[in-house]
C-alpha positions as CSV (number, residue, x, y, z in Angstrom):
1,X,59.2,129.7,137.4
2,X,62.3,127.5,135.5
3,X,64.8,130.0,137.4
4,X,63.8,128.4,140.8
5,X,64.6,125.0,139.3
6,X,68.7,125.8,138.3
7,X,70.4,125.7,141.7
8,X,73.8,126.6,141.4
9,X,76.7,126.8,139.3
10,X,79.4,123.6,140.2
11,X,82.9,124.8,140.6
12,X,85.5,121.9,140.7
13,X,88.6,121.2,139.1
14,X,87.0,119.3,136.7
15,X,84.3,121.6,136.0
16,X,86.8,124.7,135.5
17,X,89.0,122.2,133.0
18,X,85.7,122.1,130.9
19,X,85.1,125.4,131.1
20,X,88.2,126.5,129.7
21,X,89.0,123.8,127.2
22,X,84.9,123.1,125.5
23,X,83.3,126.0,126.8
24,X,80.6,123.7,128.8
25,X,79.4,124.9,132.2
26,X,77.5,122.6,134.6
27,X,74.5,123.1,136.4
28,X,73.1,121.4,139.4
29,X,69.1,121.6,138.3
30,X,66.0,120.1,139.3
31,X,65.5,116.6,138.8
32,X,62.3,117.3,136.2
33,X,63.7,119.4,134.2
34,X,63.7,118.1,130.5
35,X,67.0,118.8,127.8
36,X,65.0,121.5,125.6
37,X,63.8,123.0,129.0
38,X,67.3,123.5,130.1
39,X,68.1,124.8,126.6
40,X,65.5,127.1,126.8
41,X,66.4,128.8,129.8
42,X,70.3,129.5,128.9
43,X,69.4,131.1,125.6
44,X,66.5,133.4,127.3
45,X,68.4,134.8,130.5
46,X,72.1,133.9,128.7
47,X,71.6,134.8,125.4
48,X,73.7,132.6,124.1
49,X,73.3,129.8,121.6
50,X,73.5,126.6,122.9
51,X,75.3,123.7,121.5
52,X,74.0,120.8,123.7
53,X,73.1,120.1,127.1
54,X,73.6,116.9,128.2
55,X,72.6,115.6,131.6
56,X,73.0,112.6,134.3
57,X,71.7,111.6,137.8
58,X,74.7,111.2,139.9
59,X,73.9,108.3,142.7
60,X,72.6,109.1,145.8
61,X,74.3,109.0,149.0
62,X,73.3,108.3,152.0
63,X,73.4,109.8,155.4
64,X,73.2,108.9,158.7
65,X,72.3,111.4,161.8
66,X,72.7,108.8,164.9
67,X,70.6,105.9,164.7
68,X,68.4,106.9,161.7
69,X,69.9,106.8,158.2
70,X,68.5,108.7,155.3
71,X,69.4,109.7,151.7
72,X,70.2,113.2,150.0
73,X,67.9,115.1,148.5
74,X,68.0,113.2,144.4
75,X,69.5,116.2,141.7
76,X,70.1,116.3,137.9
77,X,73.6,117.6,137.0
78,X,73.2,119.5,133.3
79,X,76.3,120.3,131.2
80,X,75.7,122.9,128.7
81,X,78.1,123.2,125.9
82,X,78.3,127.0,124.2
83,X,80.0,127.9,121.2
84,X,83.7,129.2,121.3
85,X,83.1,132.8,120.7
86,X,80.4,133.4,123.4
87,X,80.8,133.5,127.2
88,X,78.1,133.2,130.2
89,X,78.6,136.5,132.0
90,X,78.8,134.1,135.5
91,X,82.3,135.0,136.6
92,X,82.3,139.4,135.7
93,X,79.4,140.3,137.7
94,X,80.5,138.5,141.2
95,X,83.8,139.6,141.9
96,X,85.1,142.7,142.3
97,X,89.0,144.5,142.7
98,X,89.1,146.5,145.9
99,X,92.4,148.4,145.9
């Protein structure tokens, strides 16, 4: 199923700047996932038209655990650009006020 394949929502400084100012919100999604596919997926479970998606392969690092070294695991980081008027509902449904 494409839900398996979007791993998380990434929250940095940079990410929240974009959010706010464009209205783009990046994804951390599997590595075989194509542009329309990614598309696809935010205006199903979204519902939301989407402007563009564009995507890159940051470089992989690598890691060492005593004498062996290894790599981490290879992602695909997906912006996805939304029009002004429409939010993701991301942020409403995880937090709650306890008073």
């Amino acid at each position: 199923m494409i839900i398996d394949n979007v791993k998380s929502l990434v929250l940095t400084e940079k990410t929240t700047r974009l959010i706010e100012k464009y209205d783009s919100y990046t994804f951390d999604v599997d590595p075989r996932l194509t542009k329309p596919q990614i598309r696809q997926f935010f205006e199903a479970v979204f519902k939301v038209k989407v402007l563009s998606v564009n995507t890159h392969r940051p470089p992989r690092q690598k890691r060492r655990l005593g004498s062996s070294q290894g790599y981490k695991t290879q992602y695909k980081r997906a912006i996805v650009t939304i029009p002004k008027n429409q939010k993701l509902n991301i942020f409403e449904d995880s937090f709650t006020v306890i008073n």
